[in-house]
N, C-alpha and C positions, 0 to 999 in steps of 0.2 A: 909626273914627278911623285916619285911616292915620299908618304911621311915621314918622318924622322922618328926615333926610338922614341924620344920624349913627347913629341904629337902624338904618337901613338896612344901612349898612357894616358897623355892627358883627354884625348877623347873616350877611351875606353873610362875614365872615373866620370865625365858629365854623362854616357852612355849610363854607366851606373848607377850616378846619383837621379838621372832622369827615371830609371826603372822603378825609384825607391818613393820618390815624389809623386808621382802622376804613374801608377802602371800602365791604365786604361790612354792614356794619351801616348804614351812610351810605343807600346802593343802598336797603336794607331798609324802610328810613322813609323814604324818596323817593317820588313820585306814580308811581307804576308803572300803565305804560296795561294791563296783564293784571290787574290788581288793582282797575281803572275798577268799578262802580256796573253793570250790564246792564240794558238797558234794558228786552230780550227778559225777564227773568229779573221786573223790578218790573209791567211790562204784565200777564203773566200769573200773577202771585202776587197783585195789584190785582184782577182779574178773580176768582181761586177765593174773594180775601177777600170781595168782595161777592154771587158767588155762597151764598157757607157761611150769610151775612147775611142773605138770604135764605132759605134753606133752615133756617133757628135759628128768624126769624119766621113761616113757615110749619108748623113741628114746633111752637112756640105757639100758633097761628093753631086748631091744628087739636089740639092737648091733646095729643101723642104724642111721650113724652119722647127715643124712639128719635132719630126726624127732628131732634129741637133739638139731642139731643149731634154726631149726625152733622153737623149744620150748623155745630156749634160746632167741630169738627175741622176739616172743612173749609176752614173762617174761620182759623182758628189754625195749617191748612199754606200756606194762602195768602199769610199774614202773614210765616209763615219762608222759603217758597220766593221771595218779594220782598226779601227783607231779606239773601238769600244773594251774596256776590260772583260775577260773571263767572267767576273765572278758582279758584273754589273746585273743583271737579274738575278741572280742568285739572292742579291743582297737586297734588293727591294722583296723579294717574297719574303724573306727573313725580318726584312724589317717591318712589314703588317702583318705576319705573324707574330711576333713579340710585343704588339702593343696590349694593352688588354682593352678588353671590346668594349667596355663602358668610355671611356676614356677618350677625349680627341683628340688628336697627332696636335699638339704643342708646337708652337715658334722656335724658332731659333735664340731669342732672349728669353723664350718660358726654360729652354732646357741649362741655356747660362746660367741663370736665378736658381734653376732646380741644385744641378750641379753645385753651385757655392754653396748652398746652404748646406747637401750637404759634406762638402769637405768641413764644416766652419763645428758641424756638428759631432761629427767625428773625430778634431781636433780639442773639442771641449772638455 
């Protein structure tokens, strides 16, 4: 069901005022084309799943529990190497590259702390 005239605007203004508030958060939850679905990535993670599918049915086929876990592994990386984003390594090299080398990778509440202080500084 799509939106109404007025839904519309009115997401398009919190759209807005988000853009205005927070960029770097806005940007975050935006469609970002390095963050796209790969299609290289779901081809061949479709491919190892139905391989592994195979190869589970055949280690049954043939009573040898080795062949069915191995197939089930298979099946089960095929399943995650499809479901992984495009720009998932991308973004880890990116991100050890941008730290600076003296410096060690901070927490999850180091970088909330970092963060508030400074919007609170910027806003001062």
């Amino acid at each position: 069901m799509p939106l109404s005239e007025h839904e519309q605007k009115l997401l398009e203004q919190l759209e807005k005022q988000l853009h205005e508030d927070d960029p770097k958060f806005a940007s975050s939850m935006g469609s970002d084309a390095g963050r796209s679905w790969s299609t290289r990535h779901l081809v061949i993670g479709v491919l190892a799943a139905l391989a592994g599918i195979v190869l589970l049915l055949f280690g049954v086929t043939i009573q040898n529990i080795f062949v069915g876990v191995l197939g089930f592994v298979v099946m089960g990386a095929g399943v995650y190497y499809a479901t992984m984003r495009g720009a998932a390594a991308g973004k880890a090299k990116a991100a050890g590259a941008g730290r600076k080398s003296g410096k060690p990778r901070s927490s999850f509440m180091s970088n909330l702390e970092e963060r508030w202080d400074e919007r609170h500084r910027g806003e001062s």
